[in-house]
C-alpha positions, 0 to 999 in steps of 0.5 A: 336382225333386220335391215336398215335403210339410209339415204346415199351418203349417210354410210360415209358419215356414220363411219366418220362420226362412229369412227370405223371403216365403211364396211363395217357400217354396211355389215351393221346396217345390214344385221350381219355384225351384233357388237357394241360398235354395230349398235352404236351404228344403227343407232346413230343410222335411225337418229339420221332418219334410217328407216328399218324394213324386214330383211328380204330374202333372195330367191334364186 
């Protein structure tokens, strides 16, 4: 699943308006979570004007 980038301080409301912890909207926004609540998420993150980029991979 791919990442999804938000502007600072978007995380801190979609928490509040989905109504789930702060992690939990980073691990949804990262791809890591697939649930009911994960979707609504990214859903609401895109509607604020997210932006969905491929995930980058590290290399160390």
């Amino acid at each position: 699943m791919n990442e999804i980038l938000v502007r600072y301080g978007d995380v801190t409301k979609l928490s509040k308006m989905c109504g789930c912890t702060i992690q939990s909207v980073r691990l949804a926004l990262k791809g890591y979570v697939e649930s009911d609540l994960a979707t609504k998420v990214r859903k609401e993150a895109i509607s604020l004007g997210g932006v969905e980029i491929k995930r980058r991979r590290r290399v160390i």
